[in-house]
C-alpha positions, 0 to 999 in steps of 0.5 A, a space after each residue: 492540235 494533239 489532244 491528249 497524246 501518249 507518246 513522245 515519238 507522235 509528237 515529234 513525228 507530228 512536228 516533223 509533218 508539219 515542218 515539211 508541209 510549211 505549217 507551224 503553230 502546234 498546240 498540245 492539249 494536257 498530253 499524258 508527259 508534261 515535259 514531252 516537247 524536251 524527251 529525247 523519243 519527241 527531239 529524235 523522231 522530230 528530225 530537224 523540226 525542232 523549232 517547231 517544237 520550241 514554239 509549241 504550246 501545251 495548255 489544259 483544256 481544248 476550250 484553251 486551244 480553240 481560242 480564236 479559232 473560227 472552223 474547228 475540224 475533228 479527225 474521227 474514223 467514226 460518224 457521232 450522233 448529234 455531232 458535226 457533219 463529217 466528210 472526206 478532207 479533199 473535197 472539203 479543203 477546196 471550200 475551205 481554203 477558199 473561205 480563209 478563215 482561221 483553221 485547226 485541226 484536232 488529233 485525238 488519243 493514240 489509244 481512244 481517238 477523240 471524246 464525242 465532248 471534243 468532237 461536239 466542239 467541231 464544225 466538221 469532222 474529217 474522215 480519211 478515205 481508207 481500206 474499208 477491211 483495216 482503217 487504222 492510221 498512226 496519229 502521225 501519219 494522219 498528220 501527215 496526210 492531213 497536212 499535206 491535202 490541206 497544204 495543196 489545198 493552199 495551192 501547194 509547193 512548186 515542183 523543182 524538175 531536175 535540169 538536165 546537163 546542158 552539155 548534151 552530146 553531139 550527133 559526131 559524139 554519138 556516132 563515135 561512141 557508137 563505132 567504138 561499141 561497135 567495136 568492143 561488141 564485135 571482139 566481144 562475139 556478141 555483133 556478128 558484123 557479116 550480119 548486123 540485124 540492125 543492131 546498131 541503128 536501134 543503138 543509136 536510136 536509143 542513144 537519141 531518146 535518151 538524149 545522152 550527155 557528153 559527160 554520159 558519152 565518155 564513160 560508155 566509150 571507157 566501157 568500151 575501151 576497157 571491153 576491147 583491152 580486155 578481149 585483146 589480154 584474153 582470159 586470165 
């Protein structure tokens, strides 16, 4: 929830912070543009999380905004007398998530934060650990980080780790890469074959922890190929 915000650009940043860490349900209370959610600034920044724009809900007050809510979290930098407890997210995400109940998350004004009447409404207030010397963070990124604990705090989104190329190069590809290096190196002045200092066997252990492709194997043997025609064309 973005209470009382001032600039278009935060509220499609916002949209797009929540898209990516998979939450929707966004609700402007009384933002300083009334037709915010259709500028041009709001659909630019929002980059491709228009449909949560589209479903967004503006209403007056944050009464509106909290109905049905059952833990109302605050973001203030600043501790209020009397009002709600206030902690470091992470932590506290653990408990809650394990509570599931019905959560929001209430975002003050850029140029104020929140009123202490806002926050007093609260169950916690969230402080974001910072650089003691300088703490401030745009209101979308705050967003950001926010959603972003609170998604892995749900258990997170799976990681998709990159597949390799099955087609991993054979012990015989290898060493015929490596006699054809071995090759352009010696043409090249840079291998000395009456004193090879192991050159060619640390190049073939790095081929093996790199764990070369075959696709990988032909461009490094048309490399070699290109430096041997080139020693053999001499200087132009």
């Amino acid at each position: 929830m973005l209470v009382n915000t001032s600039h278009p650009g935060n509220v499609g940043a916002t949209a797009r912070a929540m898209k990516v860490m998979g939450f929707t349900d966004l609700v402007l209370v009384a933002p300083r543009f009334g037709n915010v959610l259709s500028q041009e600034e709001t659909v630019a920044m929002a980059s491709g999380a228009a449909d949560i724009l589209v479903r967004a809900r503006i209403v007056a007050t944050l009464d509106e905004a909290l109905d049905g809510v059952q833990v109302a979290c605050a973001t203030a930098m600043t501790p209020r007398d009397f009002g709600p407890p206030t902690v470091a997210p992470r932590p506290y995400f653990e408990e809650l998530a394990a509570s599931a109940a019905s959560v929001a998350f209430v975002f003050g004004s850029e140029r104020y934060g929140m009123s202490n009447e806002d926050v007093y409404r609260c169950h916690v207030c969230l402080s974001i650990p910072t650089n003691p010397d300088y703490g401030s963070l745009n209101l979308a990124q705050a967003v950001q980080l926010l959603s972003y604990d609170w998604r892995q705090a749900l258990g997170g989104f799976g990681v998709t780790p990159r597949t390799r190329d099955a087609r991993l190069a054979s012990v015989d590809m290898v060493q015929g890469a490596l006699a054809h290096w071995e090759q352009a190196l010696v043409r090249t002045g840079f291998l000395n074959p009456d004193i090879p200092r192991k050159l060619l066997p640390r190049l073939n252990q790095l081929c093996n922890r790199t764990q070369l492709t075959a696709e990988e194997i032909h461009v490094l043997r048309g490399i070699a190929k290109s430096v041997i025609d080139s020693s053999e064309k001499g200087p132009t």
